[in-house]
N, C-alpha and C positions, 0 to 999 in steps of 0.2 A: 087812581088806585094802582095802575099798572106801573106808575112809574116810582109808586111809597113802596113797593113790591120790589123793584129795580135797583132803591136805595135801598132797602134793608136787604137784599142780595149782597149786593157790592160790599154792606157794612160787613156780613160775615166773612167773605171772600178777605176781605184784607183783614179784619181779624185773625186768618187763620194762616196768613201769609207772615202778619208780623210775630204771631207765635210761633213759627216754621224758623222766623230768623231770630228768634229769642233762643229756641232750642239750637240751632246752628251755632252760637253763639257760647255755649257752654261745653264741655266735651264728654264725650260720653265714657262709658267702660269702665269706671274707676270699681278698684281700687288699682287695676291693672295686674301686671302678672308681678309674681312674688320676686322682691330687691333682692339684690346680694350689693358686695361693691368690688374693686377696682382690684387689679392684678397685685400683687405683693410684691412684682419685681420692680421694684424703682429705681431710676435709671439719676433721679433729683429731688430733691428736696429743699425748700425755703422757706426763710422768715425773717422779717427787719430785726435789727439788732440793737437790741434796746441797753442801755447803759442801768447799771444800780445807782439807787440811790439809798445808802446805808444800807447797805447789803443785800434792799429787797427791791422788788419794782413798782414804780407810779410814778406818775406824770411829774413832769416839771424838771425831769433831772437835765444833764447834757444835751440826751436823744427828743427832748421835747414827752409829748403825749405817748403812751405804749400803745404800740400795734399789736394785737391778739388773732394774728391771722398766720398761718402756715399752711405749705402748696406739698404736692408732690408729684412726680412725671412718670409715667410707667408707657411702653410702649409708644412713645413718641405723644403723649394725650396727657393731658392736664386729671388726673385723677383727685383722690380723697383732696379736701381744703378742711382747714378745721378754723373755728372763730371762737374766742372765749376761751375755753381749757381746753390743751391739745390736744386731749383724746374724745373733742366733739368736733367731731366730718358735719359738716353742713352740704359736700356739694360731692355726688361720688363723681362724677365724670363730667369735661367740658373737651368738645373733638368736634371736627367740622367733615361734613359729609360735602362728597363732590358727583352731580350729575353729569355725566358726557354722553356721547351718542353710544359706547359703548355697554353704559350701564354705570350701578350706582358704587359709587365707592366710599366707605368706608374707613375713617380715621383711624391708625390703628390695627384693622382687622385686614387692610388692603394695604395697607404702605408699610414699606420701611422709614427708618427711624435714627437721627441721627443727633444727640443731645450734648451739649457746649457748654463753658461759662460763659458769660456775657463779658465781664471784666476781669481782665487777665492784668497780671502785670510782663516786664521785657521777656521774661522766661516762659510764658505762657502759665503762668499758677494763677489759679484764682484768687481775687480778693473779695470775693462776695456770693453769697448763693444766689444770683441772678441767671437765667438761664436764654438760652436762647436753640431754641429744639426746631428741627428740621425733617419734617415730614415728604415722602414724595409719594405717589400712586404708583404699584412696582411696574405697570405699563410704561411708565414715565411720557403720563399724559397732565400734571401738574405737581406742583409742589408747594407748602406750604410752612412760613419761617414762623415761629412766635415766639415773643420776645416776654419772658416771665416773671414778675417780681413783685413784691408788697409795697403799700406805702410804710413810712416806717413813721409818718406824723398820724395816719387814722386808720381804722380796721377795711381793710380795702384790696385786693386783688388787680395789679395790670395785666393786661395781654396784647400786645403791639403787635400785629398780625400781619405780614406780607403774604399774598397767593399770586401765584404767575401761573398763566396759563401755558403750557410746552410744546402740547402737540393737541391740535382740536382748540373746542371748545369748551367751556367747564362753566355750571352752574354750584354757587360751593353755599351752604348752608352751617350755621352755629347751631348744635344742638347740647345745650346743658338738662344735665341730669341731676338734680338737686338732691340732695342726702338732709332732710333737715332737721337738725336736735340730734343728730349720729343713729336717725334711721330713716328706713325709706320709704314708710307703710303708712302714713297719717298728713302727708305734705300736701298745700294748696296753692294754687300759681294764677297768676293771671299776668295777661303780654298786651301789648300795643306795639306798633312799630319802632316806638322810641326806648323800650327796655322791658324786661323781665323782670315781675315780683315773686316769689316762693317765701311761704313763710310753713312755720307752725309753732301755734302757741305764742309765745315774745318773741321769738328767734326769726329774724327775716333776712333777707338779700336781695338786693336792687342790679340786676348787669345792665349794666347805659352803656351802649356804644356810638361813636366818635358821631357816625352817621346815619341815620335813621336806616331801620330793615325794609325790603321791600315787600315784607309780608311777614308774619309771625303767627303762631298757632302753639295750644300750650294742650296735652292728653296723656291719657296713661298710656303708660310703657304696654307695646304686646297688644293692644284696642285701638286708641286714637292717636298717636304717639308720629311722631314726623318723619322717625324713620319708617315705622309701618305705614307710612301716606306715600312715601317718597319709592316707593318699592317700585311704581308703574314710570317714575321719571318726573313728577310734577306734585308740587305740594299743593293739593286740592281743600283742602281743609285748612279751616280758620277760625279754629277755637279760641276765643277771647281769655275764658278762664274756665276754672274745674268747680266754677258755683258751691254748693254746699256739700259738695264730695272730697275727699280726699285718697291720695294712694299714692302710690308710685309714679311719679310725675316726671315729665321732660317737655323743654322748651324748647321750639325750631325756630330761628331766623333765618328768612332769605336773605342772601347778598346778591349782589348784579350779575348779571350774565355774563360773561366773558370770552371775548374771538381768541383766536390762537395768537398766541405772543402777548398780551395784555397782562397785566400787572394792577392791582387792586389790593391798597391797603387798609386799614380798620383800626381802629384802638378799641378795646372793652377793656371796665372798668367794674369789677362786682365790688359794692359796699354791703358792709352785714352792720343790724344794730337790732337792739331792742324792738324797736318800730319801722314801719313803711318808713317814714319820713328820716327816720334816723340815719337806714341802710343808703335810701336818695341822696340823703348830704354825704355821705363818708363817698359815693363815688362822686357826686359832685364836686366835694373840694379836692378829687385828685385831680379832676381836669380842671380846677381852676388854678390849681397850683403850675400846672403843665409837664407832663408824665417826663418829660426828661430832667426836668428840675425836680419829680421823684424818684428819677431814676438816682442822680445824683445826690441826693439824699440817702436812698438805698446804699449807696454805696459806700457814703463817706468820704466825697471829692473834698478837697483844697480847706475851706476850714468847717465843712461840713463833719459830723459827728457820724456817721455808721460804720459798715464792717473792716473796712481800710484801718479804721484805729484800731478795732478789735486785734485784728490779725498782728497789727504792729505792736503789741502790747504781750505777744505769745514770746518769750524775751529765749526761748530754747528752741523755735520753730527755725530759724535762719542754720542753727548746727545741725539739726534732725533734717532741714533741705539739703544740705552742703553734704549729708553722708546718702543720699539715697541715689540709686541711678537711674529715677527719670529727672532730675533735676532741682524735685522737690513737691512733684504736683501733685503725687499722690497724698503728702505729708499736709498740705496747704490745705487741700480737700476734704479730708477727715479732719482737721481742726474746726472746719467750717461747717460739716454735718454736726458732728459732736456738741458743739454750741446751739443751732439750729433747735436741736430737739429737749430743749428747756421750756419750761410752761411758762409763761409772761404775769401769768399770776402769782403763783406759788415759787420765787424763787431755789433754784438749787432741784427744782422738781425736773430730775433727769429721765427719760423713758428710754425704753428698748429702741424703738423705730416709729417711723410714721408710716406704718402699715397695718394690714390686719392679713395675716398668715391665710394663703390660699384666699384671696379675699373673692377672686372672682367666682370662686361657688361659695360662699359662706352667706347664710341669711339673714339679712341686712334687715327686717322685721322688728328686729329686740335690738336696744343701745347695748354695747360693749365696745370694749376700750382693745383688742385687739395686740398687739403688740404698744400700744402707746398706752403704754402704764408703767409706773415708778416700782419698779422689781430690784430690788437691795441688791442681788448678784448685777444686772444690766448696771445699774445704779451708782454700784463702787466701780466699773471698769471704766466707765465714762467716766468721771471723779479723779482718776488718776492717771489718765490717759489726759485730762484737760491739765491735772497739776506738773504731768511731764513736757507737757508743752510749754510749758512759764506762765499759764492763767494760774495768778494769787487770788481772782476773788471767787468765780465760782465754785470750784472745790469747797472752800470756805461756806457758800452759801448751801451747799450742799450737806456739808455736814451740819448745820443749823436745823436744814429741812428733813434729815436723818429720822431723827424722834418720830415724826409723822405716818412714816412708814415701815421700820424696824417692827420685824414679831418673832 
């Protein structure tokens, strides 16, 4: 008797242990505290460059399959991404936090910031909106390089990531903040060590990095969230996913510890698709491809097809360098924003910017398009500014797409 007493003890005991680690296992707090998105000042902007195919855009042309992904950089930090039509943000913010003996630092809100092309030509002009941004801790107790660009064969996000530790030691942490369907209020995520899922509704994104996290935890922003775990110096929480709740959601991966003078590099790869599985493959096939064979894709090396042709094809861009007195870079750069912020869908669909005005207080709650909307004033200055430059087609595609939003 004493010992069926013993067993049915015991049985409740770990019944109430493995419920203890089911509820561990989920995060609490949702919907978290109310989204906005990301600073308005942008420092970058990107998107693969896709070639027409009779004027408008789909698969099969020159550029292969159309990429439907655009980035932008504000503060040294990977802010708005959009996937689909460019005025849908899927991801407001991706910034990597660093723990030292001195306390927690903060991507962005603790560093200086220092933003590049990635591919220059002899005169240092860019030929592509690839980026390569330079974060430090203003202590200058680490620093952190990340290398940015799209694939331009599937809807996909790189980030080649160097951190070097300077002075001390440094624990550095990825934390993404997902924006998903262009709001922040209804997202649901679930993590493992090997990558990050967010979705809502059909709209999903996969981040797979190079090498597994040494810990991950997924909660709402403001309640369970990693930079609120990470406040004491140690990510004590290990939420799997946000279960049947939704909100405001961010993802933390650990990286390795790090002694002074170490050096720790990382690749991430975010794919967006219709489905889990869809968003898995679109990062998967960038690492099978091998990010520098999309880098050089991205760019249009040797008889590769991206933006290298574009720019050679701007046939009044080489006079408009030859009269300016940095050499031509600022001319090179603005033909490259300007192209940039075309919808991959809707050819000739020109917007204002890839931002949304005062973004970092504005209520991220309701979808709205922000500045990145097709405004007939924005609309024709882009338009004519791409025709002063020698591009004969988009203009053209633009005034075809005219009708659509003329009132």
């Amino acid at each position: 008797m004493r010992m069926s007493k013993t067993l049915c003890l015991a049985g409740v005991a770990g019944l109430a242990l493995a419920s203890a680690a089911s509820a561990q296992s989920v995060a609490p707090g949702a919907p978290g505290a109310p989204p906005v998105w990301s600073s308005a000042a942008k420092t970058g902007a990107g998107a693969s460059y896709e070639a027409y195919v009779d004027g408008q855009y789909r698969d099969g042309g020159p550029t292969g399959a159309v990429s439907k992904v655009w980035f932008s950089i504000a503060d040294g930090v990977l802010t708005e991404t959009m996937y689909g039509l460019i005025h849908e943000a899927q991801i407001k913010a991706l910034r990597f936090v660093g723990v030292t003996h001195d306390g927690l630092v903060v991507e962005g809100d603790d560093t200086t910031s220092r933003t590049e092309y990635l591919h220059v030509d002899a005169q240092g002009r860019p030929l592509s909106p690839a980026y390569r941004v330079t974060t430090q801790d203003k202590n200058g107790r680490f620093e952190i390089e990340k290398q940015i660009f799209t694939d331009p064969d599937r809807n996909a996000l790189v980030l080649r990531v160097t951190i070097k530790a300077l002075k001390g030691e440094v624990t550095p942490y990825l934390m993404l903040e997902p924006h998903i369907a262009n709001t922040g209020i209804d997202d649901r995520g679930a993590v493992t060590r090997d990558g990050f899922h967010a979705w809502e509704g059909d709209t999903h994104l996969f981040l797979k990095p190079s090498e597994a996290f040494e810990k991950a935890s997924v909660g709402f922003v403001g309640a369970s969230d990693g930079l609120t775990d990470l406040k004491d110096g140690k990510l004590d929480w290990a939420y799997a996913s946000t279960g049947n709740h939704a909100g405001n959601t961010m993802m933390t991966g650990a990286l390795p510890h790090m002694g002074e003078s170490s050096i720790l590099t990382r690749d991430f790869v975010i794919g967006f698709g219709a489905s889990e599985a869809e968003a898995r493959a679109a990062a998967d096939g960038a690492f099978a491809t091998g990010l520098d064979e999309v880098l050089s894709r991205f760019n249009g090396e040797g008889e590769r097809v991206g933006w290298e042709d574009y720019v050679a094809s701007l046939t009044e861009l080489p006079r408009i360098a030859q009269q300016a007195t940095d050499g031509g870079k600022l001319a090179y750069a603005s033909a490259l924003m300007l192209k940039v912020q075309e919808d991959r869908t809707h050819a000739g669909a020109l917007i204002a910017s890839l931002s949304n005005p005062w973004g970092d207080t504005v209520d991220a709650s309701k979808s709205s398009t922000g500045y990145k909307a097709v405004w007939p004033r924005d609309f024709y200055q882009v338009a004519m500014a791409l025709a002063a430059l020698g591009d004969k087609e988009t203009p053209l595609a633009a005034f075809n797409y005219l009708p659509q939003v003329q009132v």
